[in-house]
VOGU-3710 file (C-alpha; in Angstrom, 3 decimals, decimal comma):
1> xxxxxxxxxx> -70,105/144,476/-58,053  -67,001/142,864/-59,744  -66,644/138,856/-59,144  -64,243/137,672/-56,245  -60,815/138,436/-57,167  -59,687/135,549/-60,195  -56,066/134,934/-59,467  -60,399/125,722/-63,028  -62,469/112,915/-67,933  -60,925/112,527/-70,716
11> xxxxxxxxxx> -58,077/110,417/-72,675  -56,031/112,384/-74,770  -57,635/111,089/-77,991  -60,742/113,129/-76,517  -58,467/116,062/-75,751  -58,306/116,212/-79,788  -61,686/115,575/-80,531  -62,701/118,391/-78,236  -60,329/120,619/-79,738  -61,312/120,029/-82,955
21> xxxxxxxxxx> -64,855/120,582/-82,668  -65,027/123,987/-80,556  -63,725/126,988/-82,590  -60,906/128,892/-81,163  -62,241/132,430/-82,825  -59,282/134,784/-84,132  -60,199/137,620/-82,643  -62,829/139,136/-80,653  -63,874/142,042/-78,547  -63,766/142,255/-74,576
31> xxxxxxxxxx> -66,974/142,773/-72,618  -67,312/145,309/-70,873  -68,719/144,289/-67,614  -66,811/142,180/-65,157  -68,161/138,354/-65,117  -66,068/134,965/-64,221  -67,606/131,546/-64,841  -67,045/129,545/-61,472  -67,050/125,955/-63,233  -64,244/127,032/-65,375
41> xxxxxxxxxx> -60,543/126,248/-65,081  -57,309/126,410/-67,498  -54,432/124,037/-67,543  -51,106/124,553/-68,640  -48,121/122,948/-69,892  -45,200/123,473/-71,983  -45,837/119,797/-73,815  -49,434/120,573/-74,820  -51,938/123,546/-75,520  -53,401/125,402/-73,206
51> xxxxxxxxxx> -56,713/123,727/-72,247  -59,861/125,221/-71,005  -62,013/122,928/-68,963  -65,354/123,232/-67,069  -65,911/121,177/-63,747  -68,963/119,518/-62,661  -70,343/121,558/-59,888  -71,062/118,428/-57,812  -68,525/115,853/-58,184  -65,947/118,240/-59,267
61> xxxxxxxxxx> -64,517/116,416/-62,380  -63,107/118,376/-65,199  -63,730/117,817/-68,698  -61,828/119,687/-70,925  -63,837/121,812/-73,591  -61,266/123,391/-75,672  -57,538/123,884/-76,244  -55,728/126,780/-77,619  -53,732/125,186/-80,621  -50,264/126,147/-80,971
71> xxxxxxxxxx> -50,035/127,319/-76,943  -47,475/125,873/-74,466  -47,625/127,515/-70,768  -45,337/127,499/-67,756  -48,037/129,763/-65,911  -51,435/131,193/-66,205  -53,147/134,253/-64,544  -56,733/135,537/-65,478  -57,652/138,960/-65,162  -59,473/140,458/-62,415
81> xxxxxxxxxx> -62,147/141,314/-64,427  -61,939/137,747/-66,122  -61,777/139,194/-69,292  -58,283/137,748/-70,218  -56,344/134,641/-69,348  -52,387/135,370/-69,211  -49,599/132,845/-70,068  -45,856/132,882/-69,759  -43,141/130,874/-71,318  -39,634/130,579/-72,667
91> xxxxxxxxxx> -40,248/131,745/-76,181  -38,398/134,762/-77,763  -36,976/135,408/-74,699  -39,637/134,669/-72,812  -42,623/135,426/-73,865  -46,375/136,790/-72,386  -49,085/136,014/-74,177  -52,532/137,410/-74,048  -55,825/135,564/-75,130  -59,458/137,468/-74,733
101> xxxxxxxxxx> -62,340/135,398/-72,932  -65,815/135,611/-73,198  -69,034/135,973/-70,207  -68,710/131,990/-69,795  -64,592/132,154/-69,415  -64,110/130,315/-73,359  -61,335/131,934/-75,124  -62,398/133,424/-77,814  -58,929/134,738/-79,872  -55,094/135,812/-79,012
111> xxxxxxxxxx> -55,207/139,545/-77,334  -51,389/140,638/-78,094  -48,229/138,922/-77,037  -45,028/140,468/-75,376  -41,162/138,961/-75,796  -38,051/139,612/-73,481  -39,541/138,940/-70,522  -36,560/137,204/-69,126  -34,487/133,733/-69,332  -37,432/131,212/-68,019
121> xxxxxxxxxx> -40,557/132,531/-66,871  -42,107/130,259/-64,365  -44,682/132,393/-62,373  -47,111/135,411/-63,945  -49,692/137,464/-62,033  -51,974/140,937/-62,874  -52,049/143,699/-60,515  -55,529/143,806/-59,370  -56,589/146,687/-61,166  -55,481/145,376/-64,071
131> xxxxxxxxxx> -52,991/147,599/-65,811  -49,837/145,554/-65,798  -48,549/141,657/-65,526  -45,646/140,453/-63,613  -43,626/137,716/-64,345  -41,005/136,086/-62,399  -37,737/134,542/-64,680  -36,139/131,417/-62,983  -32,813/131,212/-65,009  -31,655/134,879/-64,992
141> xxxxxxxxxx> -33,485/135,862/-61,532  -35,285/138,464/-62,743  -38,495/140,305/-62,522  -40,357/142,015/-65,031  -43,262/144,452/-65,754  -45,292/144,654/-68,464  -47,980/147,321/-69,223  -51,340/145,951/-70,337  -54,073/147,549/-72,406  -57,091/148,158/-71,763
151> xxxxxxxxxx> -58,458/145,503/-73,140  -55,711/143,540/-71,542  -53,228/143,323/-74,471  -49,622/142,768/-73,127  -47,813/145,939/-74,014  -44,347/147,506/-73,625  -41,804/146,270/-70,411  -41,622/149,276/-68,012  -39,122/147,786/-66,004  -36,855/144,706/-65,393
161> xxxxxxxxxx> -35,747/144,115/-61,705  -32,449/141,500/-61,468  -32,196/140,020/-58,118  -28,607/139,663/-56,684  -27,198/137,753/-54,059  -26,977/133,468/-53,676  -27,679/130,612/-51,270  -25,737/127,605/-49,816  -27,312/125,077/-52,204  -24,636/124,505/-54,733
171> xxxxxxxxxx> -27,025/122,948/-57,188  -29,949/125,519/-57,350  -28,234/128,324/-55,437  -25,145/129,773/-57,558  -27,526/133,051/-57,961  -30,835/134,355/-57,972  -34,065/132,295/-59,156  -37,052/134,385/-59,150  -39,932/132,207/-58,693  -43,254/133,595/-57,641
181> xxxxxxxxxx> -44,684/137,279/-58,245  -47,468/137,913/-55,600  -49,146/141,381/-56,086  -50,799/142,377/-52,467  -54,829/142,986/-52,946  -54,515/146,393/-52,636  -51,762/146,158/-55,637  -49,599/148,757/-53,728  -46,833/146,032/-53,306  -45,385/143,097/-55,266
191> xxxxxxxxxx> -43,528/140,422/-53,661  -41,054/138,015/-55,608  -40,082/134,678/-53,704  -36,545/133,693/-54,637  -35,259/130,246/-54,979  -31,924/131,168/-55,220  -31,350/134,056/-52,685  -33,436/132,369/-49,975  -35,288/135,688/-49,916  -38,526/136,919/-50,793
201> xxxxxxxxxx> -38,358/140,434/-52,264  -40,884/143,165/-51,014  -41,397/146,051/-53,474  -43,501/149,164/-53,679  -45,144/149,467/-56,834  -45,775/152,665/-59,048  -49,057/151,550/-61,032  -48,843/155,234/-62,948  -45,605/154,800/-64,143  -45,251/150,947/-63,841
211> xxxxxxxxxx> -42,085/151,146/-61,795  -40,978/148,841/-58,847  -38,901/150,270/-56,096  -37,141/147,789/-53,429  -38,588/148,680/-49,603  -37,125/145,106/-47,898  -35,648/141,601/-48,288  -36,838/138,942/-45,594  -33,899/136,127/-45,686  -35,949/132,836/-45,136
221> xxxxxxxxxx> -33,823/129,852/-43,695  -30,570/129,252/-45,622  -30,758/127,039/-48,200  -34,509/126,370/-48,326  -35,014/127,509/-51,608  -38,282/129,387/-50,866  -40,590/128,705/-54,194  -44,194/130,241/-53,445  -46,100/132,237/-50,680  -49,603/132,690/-49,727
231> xxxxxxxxxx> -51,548/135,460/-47,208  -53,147/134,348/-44,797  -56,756/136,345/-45,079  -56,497/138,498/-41,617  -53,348/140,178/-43,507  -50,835/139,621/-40,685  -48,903/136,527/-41,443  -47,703/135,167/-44,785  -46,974/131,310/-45,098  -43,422/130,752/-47,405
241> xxxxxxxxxx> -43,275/127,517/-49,005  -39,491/125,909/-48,997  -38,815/124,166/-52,099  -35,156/122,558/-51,528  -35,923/121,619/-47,495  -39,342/120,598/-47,480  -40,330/123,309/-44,869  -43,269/126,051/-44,353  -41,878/129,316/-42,780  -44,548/131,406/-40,820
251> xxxxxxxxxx> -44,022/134,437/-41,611  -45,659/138,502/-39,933  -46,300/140,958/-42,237  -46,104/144,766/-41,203  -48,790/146,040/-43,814  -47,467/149,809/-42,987  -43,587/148,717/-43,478  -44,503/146,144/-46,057  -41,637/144,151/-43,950  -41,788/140,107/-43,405
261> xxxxxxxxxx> -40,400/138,796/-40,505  -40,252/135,380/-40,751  -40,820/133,056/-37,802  -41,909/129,165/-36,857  -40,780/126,847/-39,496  -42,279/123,677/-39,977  -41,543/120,447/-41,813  -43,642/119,681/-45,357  -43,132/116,242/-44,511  -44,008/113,366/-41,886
271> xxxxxxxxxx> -41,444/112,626/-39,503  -38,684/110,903/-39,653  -39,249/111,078/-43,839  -35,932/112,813/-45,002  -36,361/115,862/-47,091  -33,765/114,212/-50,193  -35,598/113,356/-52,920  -38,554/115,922/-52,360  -39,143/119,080/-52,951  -42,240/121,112/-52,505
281> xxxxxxxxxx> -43,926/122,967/-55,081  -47,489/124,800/-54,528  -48,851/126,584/-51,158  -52,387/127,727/-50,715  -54,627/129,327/-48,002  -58,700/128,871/-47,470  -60,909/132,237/-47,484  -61,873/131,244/-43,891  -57,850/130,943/-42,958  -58,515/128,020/-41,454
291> xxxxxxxxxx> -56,063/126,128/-43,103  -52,690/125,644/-45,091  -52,181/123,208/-48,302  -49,182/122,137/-49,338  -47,563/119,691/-52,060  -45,089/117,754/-52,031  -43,036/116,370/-55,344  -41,463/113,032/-54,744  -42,947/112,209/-51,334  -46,795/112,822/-53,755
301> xxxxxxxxxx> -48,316/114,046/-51,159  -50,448/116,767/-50,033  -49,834/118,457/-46,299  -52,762/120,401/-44,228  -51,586/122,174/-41,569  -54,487/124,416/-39,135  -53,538/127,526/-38,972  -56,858/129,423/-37,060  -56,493/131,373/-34,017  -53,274/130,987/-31,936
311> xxxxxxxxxx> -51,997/128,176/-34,974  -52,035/131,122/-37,478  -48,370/132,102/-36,087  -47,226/128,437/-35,536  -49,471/125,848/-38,152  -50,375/122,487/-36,649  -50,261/119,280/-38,449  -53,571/117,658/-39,815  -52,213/115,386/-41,638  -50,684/113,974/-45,359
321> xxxxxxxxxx> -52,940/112,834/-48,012  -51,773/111,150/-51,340  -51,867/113,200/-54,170  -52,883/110,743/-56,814  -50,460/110,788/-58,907  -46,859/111,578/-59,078  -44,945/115,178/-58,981  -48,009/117,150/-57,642  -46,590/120,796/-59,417  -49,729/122,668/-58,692
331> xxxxxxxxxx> -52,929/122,678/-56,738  -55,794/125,366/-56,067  -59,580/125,356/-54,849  -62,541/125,702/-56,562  -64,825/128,822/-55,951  -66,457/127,015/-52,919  -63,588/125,110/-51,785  -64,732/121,393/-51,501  -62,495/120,345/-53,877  -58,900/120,264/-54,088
341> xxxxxxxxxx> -57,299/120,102/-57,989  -54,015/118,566/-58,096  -51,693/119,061/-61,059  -50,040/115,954/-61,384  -46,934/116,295/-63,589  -45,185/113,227/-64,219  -47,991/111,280/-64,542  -49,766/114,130/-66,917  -53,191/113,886/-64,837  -55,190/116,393/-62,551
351> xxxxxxxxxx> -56,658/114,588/-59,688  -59,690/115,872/-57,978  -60,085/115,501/-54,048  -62,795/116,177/-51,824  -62,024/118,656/-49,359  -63,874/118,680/-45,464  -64,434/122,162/-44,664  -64,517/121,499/-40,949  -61,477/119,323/-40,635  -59,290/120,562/-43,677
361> xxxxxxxxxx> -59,042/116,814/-44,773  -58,745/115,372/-47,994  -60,523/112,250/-49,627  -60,086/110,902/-52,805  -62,937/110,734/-55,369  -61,604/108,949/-58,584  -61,949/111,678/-60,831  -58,821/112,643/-63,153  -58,315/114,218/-66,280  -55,479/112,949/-68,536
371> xxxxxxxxxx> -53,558/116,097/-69,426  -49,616/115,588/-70,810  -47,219/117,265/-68,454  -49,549/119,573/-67,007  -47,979/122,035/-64,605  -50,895/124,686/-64,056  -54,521/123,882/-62,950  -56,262/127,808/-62,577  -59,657/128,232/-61,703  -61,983/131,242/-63,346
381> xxx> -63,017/131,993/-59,794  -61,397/132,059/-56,158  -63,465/132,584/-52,786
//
């Protein structure tokens, strides 16, 4: 059987050394069988080379093995097959690159790159049988489709969707923003989030001919900037992250309409704290759906909510949890979900926390990799 579907301490004079003594090979072929390492993770930035790190399967703490030289990253994506790791960013019009890995998730050489993607690429994902990448483009709210080889190589754009419509936000609103591009597992639907529009954008997707056709928009709360969603595993509700209020929207999902209807909101952050000054970023779901994480940029902080049984509709609070560091960008799991990884921009760190599976909590353990701007912390492996 294929792996689980693959949507993971050192000072930066180390990041060199390590660079310089593993070989990044030119090229290479794909294997053929599916295979993801579940100590490995990637990290991306757009003021440093990719990096590919391997965690500690007890503690958690990443060391960083290799970097791609010449690399800079907005977002990463592997392959469901974890046979390539995917990277957008601004270049040539934006650009998606390619890079092939090998049975322990090292990259081994550059696959194929694409340009014109769009004006500021932010978000890329690969339908889950593998044939094309998505990428969502922040500055010209658009979303684009790109066929992929089959060994993965980014090919030609079969389509470029433009969002229309704004928000009430006259800073971040004027027009679209495309931010996220969520495939659904059975990769008959792709839905783009949109900072902009305060809408998230359901589509029905053609994989034969690579085409994207428009089936609904949910309007999320005006002027919450919605920035990232996550399924909830039963398939029924979605959770929408707010990035310009601070707010998770609960939202049903008709998997026969493809339709969101979005319902409870609640805040990102504790009460009484005012939402200027923050603004969420990342929004994740356990396998069990037992609970909800959340960051927060400017408050540094990372939100559970419950959300099993009747909270699945309506999350409950567990609590905040500092994220270790300042403008926590991203965060994910590792492939058995005791520790958090939190992409720390600002302070150019990822910060590993311990994660109770019975409680959701978080605890800090002192681990953290020095990593310049990083934006992107992607494990090999999901559960």
């Amino acid at each position: 059987m294929p792996p689980p579907p693959v949507t993971r301490r050192t000072a930066l004079a180390l990041l060199a050394t390590a660079a310089g003594s593993l070989p990044f090979v030119a090229s290479g072929a794909l294997a053929s069988t599916p295979r993801a390492n579940p100590t490995r993770f990637y990290l991306g930035s757009v003021q440093y080379d990719i990096g590919v790190a391997s965690a500690d399967p007890t503690s958690g703490t990443l060391s960083v093995d290799a970097l791609v030289p010449g690399t800079r990253s907005s977002f990463l994506a592997v392959s469901p097959s974890a046979e390539a790791l995917y990277s957008v960013n601004g270049d040539d019009g934006g650009r998606l690159e390619a890079f092939a890995l090998d049975a322990d998730g090292a990259v081994q050489g550059e696959l194929g790159s694409t340009s014109g993607l769009g004006d500021g690429p932010c978000h890329v994902s690969v339908h889950p049988a593998g044939g094309h990448a998505f990428s969502a483009n922040y500055n010209d709210g658009t979303v684009t489709v790109v066929a992929l080889a089959p060994d993965g190589a980014p090919g030609e754009i079969t389509q470029v969707v433009r969002h229309e419509g704004s928000g009430p936000g006259p800073d971040r609103q004027e027009g679209p923003h495309a931010h996220q591009v969520l495939p659904d597992p059975g990769g008959e639907r792709l839905f783009a989030v949109d900072l902009g529009t305060d809408s998230v954008f359901v589509y029905a997707f053609d994989a034969e001919a690579g085409q994207l056709a428009q089936e609904h928009e949910a309007k999320l709360p005006p002027g919450s900037g919605p920035r990232h969603m996550a399924f909830h595993p039963g398939g029924v509700t979605a959770y929408v992250l707010g990035e310009l209020d601070s707010t998770l929207t609960a939202c049903g999902y008709d998997s026969g309409t493809g339709a969101l209807t979005p319902g409870a909101v609640v805040p990102l952050l504790p009460d009484g704290t005012p939402p200027d000054g923050n603004s969420a970023a990342e929004v994740l779901v356990t396998s069990d759906g037992r609970f909800v994480y959340a960051s927060n940029r400017g408050h540094d902080s990372i939100v559970v909510f419950a959300v099993d049984g009747e909270d699945e509709a309506e999350p409950r609070l567990v609590g905040h949890f500092d994220s270790g560091g300042a403008t926590p960008r991203h965060i994910s799991l590792d492939a058995d979900e005791s520790h958090l990884y939190v992409a720390n921009q600002s302070t150019g760190a990822v910060v590993v926390l311990d994660r109770d599976p019975d409680d959701g909590t978080l605890a800090p353990t002192g681990a953290a990799l020095d990593f310049p701007g990083v934006e992107c912390v992607l494990p090999a492996v999901t559960a």
